[in-house]
C-alpha positions as CSV (number, residue, x, y, z in Angstrom):
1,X,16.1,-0.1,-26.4
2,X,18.0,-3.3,-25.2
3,X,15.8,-3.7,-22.1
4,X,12.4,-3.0,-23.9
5,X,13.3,-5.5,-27.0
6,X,14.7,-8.0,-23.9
7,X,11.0,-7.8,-22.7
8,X,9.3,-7.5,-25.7
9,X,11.8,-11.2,-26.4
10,X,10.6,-12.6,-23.4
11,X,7.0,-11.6,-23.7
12,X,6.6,-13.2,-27.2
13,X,8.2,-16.8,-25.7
14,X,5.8,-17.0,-22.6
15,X,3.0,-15.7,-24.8
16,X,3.4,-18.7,-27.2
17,X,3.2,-20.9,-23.5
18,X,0.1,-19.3,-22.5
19,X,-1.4,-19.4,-25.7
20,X,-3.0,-22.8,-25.3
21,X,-4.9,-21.0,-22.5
22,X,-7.2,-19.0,-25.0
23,X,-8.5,-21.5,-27.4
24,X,-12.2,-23.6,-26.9
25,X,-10.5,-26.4,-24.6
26,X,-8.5,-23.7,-22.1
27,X,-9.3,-25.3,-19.0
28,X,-7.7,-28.7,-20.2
29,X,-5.1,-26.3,-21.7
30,X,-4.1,-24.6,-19.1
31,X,-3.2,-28.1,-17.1
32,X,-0.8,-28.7,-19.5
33,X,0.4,-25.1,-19.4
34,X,0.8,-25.4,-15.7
35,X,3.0,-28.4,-15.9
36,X,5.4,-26.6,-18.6
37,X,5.4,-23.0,-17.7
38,X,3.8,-22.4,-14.7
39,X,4.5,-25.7,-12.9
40,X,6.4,-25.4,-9.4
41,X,9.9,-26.1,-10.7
42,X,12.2,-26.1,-7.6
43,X,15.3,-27.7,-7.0
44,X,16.0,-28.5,-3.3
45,X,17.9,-25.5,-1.1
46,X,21.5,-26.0,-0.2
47,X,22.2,-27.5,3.3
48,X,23.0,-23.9,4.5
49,X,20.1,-22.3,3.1
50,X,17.6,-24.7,4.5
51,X,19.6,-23.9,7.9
52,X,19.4,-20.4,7.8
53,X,15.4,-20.6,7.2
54,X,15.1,-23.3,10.2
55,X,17.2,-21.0,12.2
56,X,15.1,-18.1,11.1
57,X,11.6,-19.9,11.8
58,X,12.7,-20.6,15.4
59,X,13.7,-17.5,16.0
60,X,10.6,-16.1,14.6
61,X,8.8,-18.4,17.0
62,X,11.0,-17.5,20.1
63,X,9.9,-13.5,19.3
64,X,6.4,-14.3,19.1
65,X,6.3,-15.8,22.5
66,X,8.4,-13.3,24.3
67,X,6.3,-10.3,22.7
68,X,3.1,-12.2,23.1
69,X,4.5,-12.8,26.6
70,X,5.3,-8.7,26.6
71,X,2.2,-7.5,25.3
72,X,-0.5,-9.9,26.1
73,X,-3.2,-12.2,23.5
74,X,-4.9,-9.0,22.8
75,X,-4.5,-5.4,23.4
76,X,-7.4,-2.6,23.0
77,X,-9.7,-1.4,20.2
78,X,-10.8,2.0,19.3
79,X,-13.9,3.3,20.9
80,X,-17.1,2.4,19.2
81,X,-18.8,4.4,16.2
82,X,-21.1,6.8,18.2
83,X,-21.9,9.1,14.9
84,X,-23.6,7.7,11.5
85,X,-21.8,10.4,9.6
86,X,-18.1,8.9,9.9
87,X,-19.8,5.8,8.2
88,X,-20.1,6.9,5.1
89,X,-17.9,6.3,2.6
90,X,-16.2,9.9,0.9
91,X,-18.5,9.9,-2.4
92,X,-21.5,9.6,-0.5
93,X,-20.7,12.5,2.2
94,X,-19.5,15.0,-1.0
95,X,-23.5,13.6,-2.7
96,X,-24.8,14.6,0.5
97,X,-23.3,17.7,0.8
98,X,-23.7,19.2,-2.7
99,X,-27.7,18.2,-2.2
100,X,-28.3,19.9,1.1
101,X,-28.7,16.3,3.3
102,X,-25.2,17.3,5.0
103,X,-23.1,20.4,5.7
104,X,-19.6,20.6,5.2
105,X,-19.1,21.8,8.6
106,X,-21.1,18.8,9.9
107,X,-19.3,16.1,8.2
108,X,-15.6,17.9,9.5
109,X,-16.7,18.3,12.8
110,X,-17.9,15.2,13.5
111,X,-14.6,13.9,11.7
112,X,-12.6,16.3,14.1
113,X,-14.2,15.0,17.2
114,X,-13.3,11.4,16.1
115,X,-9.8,12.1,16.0
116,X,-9.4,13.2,18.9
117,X,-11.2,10.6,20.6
118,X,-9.3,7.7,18.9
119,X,-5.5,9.3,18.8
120,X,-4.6,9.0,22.5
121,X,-4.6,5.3,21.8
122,X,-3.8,4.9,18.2
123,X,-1.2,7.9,17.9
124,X,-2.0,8.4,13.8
125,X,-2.1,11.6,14.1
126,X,1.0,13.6,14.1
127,X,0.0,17.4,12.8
128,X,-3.9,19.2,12.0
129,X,-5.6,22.3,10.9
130,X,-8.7,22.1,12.3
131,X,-9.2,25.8,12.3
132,X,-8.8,26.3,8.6
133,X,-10.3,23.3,7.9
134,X,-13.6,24.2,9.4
135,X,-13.0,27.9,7.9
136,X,-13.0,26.0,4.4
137,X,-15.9,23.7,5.4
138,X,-17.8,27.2,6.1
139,X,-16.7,28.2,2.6
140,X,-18.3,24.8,0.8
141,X,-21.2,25.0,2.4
142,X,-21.6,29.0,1.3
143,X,-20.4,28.2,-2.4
144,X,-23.7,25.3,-2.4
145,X,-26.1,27.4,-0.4
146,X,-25.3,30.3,-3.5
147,X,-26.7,28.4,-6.1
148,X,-23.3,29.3,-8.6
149,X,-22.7,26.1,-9.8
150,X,-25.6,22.9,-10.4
151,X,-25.3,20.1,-8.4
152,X,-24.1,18.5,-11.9
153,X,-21.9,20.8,-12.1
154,X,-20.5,20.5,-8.4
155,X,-20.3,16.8,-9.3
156,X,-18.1,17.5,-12.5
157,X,-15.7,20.3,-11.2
158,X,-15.9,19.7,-7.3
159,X,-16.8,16.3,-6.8
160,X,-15.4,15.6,-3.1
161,X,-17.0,19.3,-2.3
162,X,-16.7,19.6,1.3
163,X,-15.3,16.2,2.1
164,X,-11.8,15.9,4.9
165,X,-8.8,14.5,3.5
166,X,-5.6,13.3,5.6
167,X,-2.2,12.4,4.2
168,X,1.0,10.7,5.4
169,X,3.7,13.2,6.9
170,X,5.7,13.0,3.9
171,X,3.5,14.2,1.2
172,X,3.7,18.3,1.4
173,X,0.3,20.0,2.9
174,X,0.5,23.7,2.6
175,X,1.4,24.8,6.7
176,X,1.7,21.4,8.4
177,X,4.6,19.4,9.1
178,X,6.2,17.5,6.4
179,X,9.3,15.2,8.5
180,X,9.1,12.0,6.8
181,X,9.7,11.0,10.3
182,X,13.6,12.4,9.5
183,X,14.6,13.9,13.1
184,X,16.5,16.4,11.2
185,X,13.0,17.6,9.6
186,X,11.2,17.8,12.7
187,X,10.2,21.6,12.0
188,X,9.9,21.5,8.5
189,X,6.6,22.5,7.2
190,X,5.2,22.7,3.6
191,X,5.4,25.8,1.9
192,X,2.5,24.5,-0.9
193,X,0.7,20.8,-1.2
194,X,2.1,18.3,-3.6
195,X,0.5,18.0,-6.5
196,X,-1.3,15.2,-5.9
197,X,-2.9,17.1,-2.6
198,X,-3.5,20.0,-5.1
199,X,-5.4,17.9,-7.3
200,X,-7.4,16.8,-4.4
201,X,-8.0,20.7,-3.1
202,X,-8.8,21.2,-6.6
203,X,-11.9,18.6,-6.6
204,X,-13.4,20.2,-3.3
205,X,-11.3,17.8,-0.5
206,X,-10.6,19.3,2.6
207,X,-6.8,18.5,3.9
208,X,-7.3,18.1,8.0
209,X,-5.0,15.8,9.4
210,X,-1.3,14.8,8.9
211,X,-0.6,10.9,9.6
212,X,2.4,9.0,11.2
213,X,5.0,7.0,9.2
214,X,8.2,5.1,9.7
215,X,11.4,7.1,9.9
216,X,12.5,8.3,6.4
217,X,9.4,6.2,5.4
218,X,11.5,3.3,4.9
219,X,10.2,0.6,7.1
220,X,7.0,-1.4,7.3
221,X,6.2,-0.8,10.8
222,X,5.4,3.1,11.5
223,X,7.5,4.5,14.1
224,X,9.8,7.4,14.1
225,X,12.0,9.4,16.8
226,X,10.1,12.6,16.4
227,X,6.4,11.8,16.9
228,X,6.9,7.8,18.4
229,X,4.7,4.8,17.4
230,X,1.3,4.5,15.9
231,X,-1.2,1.4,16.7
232,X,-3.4,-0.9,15.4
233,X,-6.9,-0.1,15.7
234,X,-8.1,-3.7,16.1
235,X,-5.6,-4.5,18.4
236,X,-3.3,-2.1,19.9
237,X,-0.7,-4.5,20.8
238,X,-0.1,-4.6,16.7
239,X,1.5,-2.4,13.9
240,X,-0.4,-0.2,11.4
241,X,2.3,-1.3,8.8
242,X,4.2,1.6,6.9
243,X,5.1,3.9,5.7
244,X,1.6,4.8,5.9
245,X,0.6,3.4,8.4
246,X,-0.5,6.3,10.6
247,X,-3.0,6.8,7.0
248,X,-4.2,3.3,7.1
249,X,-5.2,4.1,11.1
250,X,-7.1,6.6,11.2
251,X,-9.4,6.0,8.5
252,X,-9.9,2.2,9.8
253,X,-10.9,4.1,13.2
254,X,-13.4,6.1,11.5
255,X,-11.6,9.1,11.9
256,X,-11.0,10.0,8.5
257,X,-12.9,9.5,5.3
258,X,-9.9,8.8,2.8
259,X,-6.8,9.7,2.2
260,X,-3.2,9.8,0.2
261,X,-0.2,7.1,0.4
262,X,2.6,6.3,-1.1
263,X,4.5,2.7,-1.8
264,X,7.7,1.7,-3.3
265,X,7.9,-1.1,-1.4
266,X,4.0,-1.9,-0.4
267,X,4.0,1.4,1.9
268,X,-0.1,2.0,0.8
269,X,-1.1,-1.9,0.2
270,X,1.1,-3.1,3.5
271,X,-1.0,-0.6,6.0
272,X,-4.1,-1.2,4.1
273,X,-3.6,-4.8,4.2
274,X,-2.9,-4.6,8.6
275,X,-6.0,-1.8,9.1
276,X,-8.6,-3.7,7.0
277,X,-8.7,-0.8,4.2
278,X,-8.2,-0.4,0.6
279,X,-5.6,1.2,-0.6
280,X,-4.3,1.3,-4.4
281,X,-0.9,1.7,-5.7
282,X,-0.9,3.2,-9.2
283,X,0.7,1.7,-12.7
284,X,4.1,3.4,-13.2
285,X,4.5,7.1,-14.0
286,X,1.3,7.8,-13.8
287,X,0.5,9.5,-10.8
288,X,3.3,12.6,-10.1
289,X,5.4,12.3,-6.9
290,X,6.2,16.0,-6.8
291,X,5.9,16.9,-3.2
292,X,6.8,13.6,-1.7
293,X,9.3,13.6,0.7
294,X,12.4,11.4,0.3
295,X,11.9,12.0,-3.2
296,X,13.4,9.6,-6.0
297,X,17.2,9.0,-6.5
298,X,17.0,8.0,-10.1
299,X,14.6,7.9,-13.3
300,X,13.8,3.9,-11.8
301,X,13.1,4.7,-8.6
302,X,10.4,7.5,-9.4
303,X,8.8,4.9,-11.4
304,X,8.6,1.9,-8.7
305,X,7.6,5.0,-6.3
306,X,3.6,5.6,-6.7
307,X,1.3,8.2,-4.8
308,X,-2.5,6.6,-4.5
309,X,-5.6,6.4,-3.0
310,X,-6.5,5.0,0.3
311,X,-10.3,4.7,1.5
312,X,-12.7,2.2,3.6
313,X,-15.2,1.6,0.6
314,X,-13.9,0.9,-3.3
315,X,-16.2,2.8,-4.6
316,X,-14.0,6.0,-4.0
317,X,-10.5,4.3,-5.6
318,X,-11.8,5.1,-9.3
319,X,-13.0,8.9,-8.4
320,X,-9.6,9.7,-6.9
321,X,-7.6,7.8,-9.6
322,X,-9.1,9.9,-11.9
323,X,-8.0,13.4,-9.5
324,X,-4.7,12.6,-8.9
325,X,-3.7,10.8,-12.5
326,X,-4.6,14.4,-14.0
327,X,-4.3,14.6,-17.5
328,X,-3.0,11.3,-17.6
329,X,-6.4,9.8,-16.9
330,X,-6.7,8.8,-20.2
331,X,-4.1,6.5,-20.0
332,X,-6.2,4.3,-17.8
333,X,-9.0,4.5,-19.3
334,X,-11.2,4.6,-16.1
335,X,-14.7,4.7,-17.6
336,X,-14.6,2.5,-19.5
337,X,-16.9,-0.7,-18.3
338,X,-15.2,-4.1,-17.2
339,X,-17.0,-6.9,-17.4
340,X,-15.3,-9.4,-15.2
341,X,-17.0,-12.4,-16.4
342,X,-14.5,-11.8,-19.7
343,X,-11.5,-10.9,-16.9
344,X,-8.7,-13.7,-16.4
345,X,-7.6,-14.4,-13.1
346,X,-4.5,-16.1,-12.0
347,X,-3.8,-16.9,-8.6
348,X,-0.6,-17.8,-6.8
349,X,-0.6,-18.9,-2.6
350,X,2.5,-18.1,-2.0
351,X,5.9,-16.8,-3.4
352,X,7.4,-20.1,-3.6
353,X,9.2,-20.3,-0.7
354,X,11.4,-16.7,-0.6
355,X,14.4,-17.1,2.0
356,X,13.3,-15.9,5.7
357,X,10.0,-15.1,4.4
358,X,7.2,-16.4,6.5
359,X,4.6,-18.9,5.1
360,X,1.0,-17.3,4.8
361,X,-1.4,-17.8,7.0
362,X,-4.1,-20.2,6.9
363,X,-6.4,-17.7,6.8
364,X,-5.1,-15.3,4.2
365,X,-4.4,-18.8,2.1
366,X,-8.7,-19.7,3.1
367,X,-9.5,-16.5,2.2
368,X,-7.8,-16.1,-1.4
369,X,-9.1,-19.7,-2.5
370,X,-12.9,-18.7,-1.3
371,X,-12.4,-15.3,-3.8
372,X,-11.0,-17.5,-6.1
373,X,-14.0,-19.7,-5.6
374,X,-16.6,-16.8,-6.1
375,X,-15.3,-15.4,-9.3
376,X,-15.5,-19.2,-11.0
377,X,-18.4,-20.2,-9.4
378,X,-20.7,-17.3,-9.1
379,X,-19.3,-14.7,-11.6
380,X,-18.1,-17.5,-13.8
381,X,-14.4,-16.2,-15.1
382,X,-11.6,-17.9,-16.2
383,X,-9.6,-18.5,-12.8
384,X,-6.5,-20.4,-13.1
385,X,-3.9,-21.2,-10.5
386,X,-0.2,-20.7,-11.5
387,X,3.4,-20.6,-10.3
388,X,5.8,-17.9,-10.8
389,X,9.4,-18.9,-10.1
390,X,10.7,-15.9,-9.8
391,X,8.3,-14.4,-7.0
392,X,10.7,-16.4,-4.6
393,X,13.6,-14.2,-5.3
394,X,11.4,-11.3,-5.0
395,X,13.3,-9.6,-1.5
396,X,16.8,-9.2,-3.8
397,X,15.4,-8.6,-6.8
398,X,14.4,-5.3,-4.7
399,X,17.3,-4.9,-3.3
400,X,19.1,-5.1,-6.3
401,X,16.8,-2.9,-8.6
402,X,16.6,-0.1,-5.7
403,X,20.3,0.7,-6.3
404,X,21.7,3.2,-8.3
405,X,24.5,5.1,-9.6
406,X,23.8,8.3,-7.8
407,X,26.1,8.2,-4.8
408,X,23.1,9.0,-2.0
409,X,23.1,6.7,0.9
410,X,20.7,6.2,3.5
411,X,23.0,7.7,6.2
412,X,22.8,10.8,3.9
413,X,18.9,10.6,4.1
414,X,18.9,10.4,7.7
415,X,20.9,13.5,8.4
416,X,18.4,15.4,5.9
417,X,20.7,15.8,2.8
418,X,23.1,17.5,4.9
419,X,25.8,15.5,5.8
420,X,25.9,11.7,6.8
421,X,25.7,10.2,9.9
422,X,27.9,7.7,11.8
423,X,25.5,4.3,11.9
424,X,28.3,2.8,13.8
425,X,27.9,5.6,16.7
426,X,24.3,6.2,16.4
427,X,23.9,2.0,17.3
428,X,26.2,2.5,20.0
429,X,24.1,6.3,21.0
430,X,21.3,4.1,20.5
431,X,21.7,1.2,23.4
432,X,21.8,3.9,25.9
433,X,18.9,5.8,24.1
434,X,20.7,9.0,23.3
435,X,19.7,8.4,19.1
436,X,18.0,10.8,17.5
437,X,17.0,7.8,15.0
438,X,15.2,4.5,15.0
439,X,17.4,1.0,15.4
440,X,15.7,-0.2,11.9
441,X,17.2,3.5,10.8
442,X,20.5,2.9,11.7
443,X,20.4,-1.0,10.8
444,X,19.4,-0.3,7.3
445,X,22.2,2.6,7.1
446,X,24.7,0.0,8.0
447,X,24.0,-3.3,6.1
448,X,23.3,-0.9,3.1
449,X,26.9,-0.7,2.8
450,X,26.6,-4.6,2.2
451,X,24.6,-6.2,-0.5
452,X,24.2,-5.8,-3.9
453,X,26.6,-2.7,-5.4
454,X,25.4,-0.8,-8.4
455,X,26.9,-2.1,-12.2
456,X,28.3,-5.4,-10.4
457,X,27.2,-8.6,-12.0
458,X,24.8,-9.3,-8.9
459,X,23.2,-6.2,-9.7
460,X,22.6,-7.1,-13.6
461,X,21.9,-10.3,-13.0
462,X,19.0,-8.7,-10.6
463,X,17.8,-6.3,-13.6
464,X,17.2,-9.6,-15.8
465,X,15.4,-11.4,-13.4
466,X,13.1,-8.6,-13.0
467,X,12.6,-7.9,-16.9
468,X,12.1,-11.5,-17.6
469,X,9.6,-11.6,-14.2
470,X,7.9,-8.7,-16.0
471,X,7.8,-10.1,-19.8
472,X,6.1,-13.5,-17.6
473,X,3.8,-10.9,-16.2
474,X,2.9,-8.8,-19.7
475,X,2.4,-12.8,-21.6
476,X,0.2,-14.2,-18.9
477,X,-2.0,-10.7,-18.1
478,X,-2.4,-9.0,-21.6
479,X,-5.3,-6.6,-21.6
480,X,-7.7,-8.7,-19.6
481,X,-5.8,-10.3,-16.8
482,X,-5.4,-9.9,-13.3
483,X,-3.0,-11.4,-10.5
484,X,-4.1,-12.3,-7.3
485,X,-1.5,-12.3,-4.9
486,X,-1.3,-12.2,-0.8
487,X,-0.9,-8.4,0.0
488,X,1.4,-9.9,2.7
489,X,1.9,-13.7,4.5
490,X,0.8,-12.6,7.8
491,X,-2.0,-10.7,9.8
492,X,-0.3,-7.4,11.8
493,X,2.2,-8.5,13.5
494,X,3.3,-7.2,17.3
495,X,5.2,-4.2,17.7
496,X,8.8,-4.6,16.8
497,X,8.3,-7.9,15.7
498,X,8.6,-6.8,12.0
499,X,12.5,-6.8,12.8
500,X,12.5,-10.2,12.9
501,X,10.5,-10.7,9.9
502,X,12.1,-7.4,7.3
503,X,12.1,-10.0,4.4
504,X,7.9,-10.0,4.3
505,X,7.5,-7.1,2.9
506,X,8.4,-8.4,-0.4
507,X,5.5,-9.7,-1.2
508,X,4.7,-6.1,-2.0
509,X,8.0,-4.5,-3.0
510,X,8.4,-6.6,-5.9
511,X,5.0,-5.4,-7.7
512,X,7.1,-2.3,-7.0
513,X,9.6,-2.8,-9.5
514,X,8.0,-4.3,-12.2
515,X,5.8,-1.1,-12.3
516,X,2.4,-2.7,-12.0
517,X,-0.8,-1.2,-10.8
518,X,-1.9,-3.1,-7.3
519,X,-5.0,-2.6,-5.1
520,X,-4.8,-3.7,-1.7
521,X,-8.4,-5.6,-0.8
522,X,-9.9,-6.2,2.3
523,X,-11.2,-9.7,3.2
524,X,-13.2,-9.1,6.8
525,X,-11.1,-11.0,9.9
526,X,-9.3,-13.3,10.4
527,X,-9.9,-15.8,13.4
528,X,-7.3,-13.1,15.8
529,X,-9.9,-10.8,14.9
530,X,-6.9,-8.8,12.7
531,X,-7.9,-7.7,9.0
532,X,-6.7,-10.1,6.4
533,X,-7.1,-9.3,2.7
534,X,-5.2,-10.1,-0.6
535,X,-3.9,-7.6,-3.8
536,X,-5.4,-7.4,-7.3
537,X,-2.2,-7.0,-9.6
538,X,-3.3,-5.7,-13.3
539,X,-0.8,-5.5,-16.4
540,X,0.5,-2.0,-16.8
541,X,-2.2,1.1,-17.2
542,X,-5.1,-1.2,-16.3
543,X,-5.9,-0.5,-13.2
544,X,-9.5,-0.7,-14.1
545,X,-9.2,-4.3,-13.6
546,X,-8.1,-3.6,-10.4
547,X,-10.8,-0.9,-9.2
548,X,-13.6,-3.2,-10.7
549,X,-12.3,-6.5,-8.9
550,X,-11.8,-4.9,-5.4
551,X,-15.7,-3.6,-5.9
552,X,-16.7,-7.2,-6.6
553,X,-14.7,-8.5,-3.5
554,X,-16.2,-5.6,-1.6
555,X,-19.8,-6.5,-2.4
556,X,-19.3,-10.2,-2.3
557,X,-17.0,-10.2,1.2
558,X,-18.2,-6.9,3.1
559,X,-14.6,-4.8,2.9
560,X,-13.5,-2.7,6.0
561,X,-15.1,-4.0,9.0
562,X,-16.3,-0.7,11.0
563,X,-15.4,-0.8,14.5
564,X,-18.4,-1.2,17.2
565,X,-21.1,1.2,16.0
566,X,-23.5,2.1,18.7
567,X,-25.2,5.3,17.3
């Protein structure tokens, strides 16, 4: 009760700041909003901070060369598109199956073929089922040819009929592998899907590949110690992002037509962000994690945890929303129409200047002020530029709301629950590569022991910032609101190189913990030829606003950019 009337406090004072924004003269308004509420308020860094970040900045520059040195400019890209079929986007292969254009069979095998064409360089895909895949294609394509059910009625109950589906190794598939990239979990398989893949079985989809992540899916580049390190499908030199990364891979190669993620850190928007995708992360509670694999520690961390949709082309985001979400679809009211010329959208650059966070790219930065420029110009909304304070802070604020009382450490997680491991002897095991684990693994086993401690007055203070963040958020979004926000301050990054960098990822971690729905959007490429993009953050249950802006960006920007298509 104290924490909601602390936000419900908080929501009422910035409320009365915004409310200048609504009446006839908003525009005017809103200036002098900006320069009380939302104006950039701060104070200059201590001497040692401002160190630090200079230090940090060189070293970021020193990695760069050496790995660009390493690796080269530019490393490969898939093979082109030689099939029309792995073009489409997932609703328009289930239309074309349920009316006789496509088979089932057709649209997996040509799937099938893609993924083995495109994983000997990309290494996304870590476990398949091609056999029983094509066994259950056989069996969609009977249930149609039969004539039991309408096509309306195939669109109703079945509506991805026919269509593959691939999921992250760490959401449970009924036979396949389910490691989590945990070395200990190397021969663990699933004994049934997780909900959210039962949902999807349920609607017609067709599980057929299992996808790479980061090892105990706690990282944002995906590599692991059991099935090694994915790449970048527009540049091989480059990370996929994680934790699913392997997810956001193969469907930018064309390999598969969507797919599931999960993020409590930016683990679907972060890969759909680096492979040029779109990828959603669901308000909080709404989708069920059962099945997902580290599961929650506490009550707060199911809720910042989200399992969500992943495709090349928005137009499939609402359709599996509305699977997965279940009886909760309501909640969202999906269906119901959004007209985005009565849809407010604020815009912020950057975070503010977060400690050892990289600036965002000129690009990324070009990219968000031409959307920006569409919706007032051409759809003519009410876009407003703001500043957040508090998105500065966002990397502790994390940190701090990711602890809890439960006495589980990572070193626990990385022995599989069974005992702990030494991080101090797997570093050392490590150097001489005898480790069964990764060095971000052990790294993040050992400095977890530092940091913010759970019921200290760090960790408190931590909470607040991140109710009042949220009461700022609730105030300024309301029912009709959206955030646009850089999915992340940089294009995909070299391999490794993230390690230099950790603290970037909190440009999606923090949407994380304030519970927010947020769909990563693609924006074409940028001038390394790497995907760049932005998010769409909505208030709480309205992801609609979401869904509906990433379909606007999509028709007004292009989306995924398909690799060379010569069929």
């Amino acid at each position: 009760m104290r924490l909601r009337e602390r936000i419900k406090s908080r929501a009422k004072s910035v409320l009365r700041s915004l409310h200048a924004c609504t009446s006839s003269d908003g525009a005017a308004k809103m200036d002098q909003d900006q320069k009380n509420t939302f104006v950039d308020k701060r104070k200059p860094q201590p001497l040692l901070v401002t160190a630090l970040n200079v230090a940090h900045k060189f070293l970021v520059l020193i990695t760069r060369w050496f790995l660009r040195t390493i690796y080269g400019e530019h490393g490969q890209k898939v093979p082109p598109i030689r099939n029309l079929i792995l073009m489409e986007s997932a609703t328009s292969l289930a239309t074309k199956i349920r009316t006789k254009k496509l088979t089932s069979v057709e649209v997996m095998e040509a799937f099938i073929e893609r993924g083995k064409e495109v994983n000997p360089q990309l290494n996304c895909i870590v476990d398949q089922c091609y056999e029983s895949a094509l066994k259950d294609a056989a069996k969609a394509d009977a249930l149609v040819a039969s004539g039991t059910l309408t096509e309306e009625q195939l669109a109703t109950e079945k509506p991805f009929l026919g269509v593959p589906i691939s999921t992250k190794d760490c959401i449970r598939v009924k036979d396949l592998l389910h490691t989590a990239g945990i070395w200990k979990r190397r021969a663990i398989r699933g004994e049934k899907d997780a909900r959210a893949m039962e949902l999807m079985r349920k609607a017609g989809a067709i599980p057929f590949a299992l996808t790479n992540v980061s090892e105990c899916c706690m990282w944002w580049e995906s590599v692991n110690t059991i099935h090694g390190r994915s790449c970048n499908p527009y540049d091989t030199n480059r990370i996929v992002g994680g934790s699913s990364g392997g997810e956001g891979a193969i469907q930018a190669a064309a390999a598969s037509p969507f797919g599931l993620g999960s993020d409590i850190g930016g683990s679907i928007r972060m890969p759909a962000f680096f492979n040029g995708i779109f990828g959603h992360k669901p308000s909080r509670n709404i989708v069920s994690n059962d099945g997902q694999y580290p599961e929650a520690v506490s009550e707060e961390q199911d809720m910042f945890l989200g399992i969500g949709p992943m495709c090349r082309y928005a137009t499939d985001l609402k359709p599996m929303l509305k699977i997965i979400t279940d009886e909760k679809a309501k909640m969202l009211r999906l269906d119901d129409p959004v007209d985005l010329k009565q849809v407010k959208f604020f815009y912020q650059l950057n975070d503010g200047g977060g400690s050892l966070v990289s600036p965002v790219d000129h690009d990324i930065r070009d990219a968000m002020e031409k959307a920006m420029a569409h919706f007032r110009t051409t759809v003519k909304a009410d876009v407003r530029k703001v500043y957040l304070d508090k998105m500065r802070k966002s990397a502790p604020i994390w940190f701090g709301n990711m602890k809890h009382k439960e006495e589980l450490a990572f070193e626990q997680q990385l022995d599989n629950l069974e005992g702990r491991i030494n991080p101090y002897t797997e570093l050392l095991k490590w150097f001489v590569g005898q480790s069964n684990h990764t060095f971000v693994g052990i790294m993040t086993a050992i400095t977890e022991r530092g940091g913010v401690q759970y019921g200290t007055d760090l960790y408190h203070a931590m909470v607040r910032q991140r109710d009042e963040l949220l009461a700022e958020f609730k105030a300024m979004l309301g029912d009709n609101g959206v955030f646009i926000y850089p999915t992340h301050p940089t294009v995909a990054p070299y391999h490794n190189e993230p390690i230099v960098r950790a603290l970037n990822f909190s440009y999606t971690a923090i949407i994380n913990v304030l519970g927010l729905p947020s769909t990563a959007v693609p924006l074409g490429l940028g001038r390394e030829g790497l995907p760049i993009g932005l998010q769409v953050v909505g208030n709480v249950n309205q992801d609609r606003l979401c869904l509906a802006v990433a379909c606007e960006l999509e028709r007004a920007f292009g989306g995924w950019v398909a690799p060379e298509v010569l069929a």
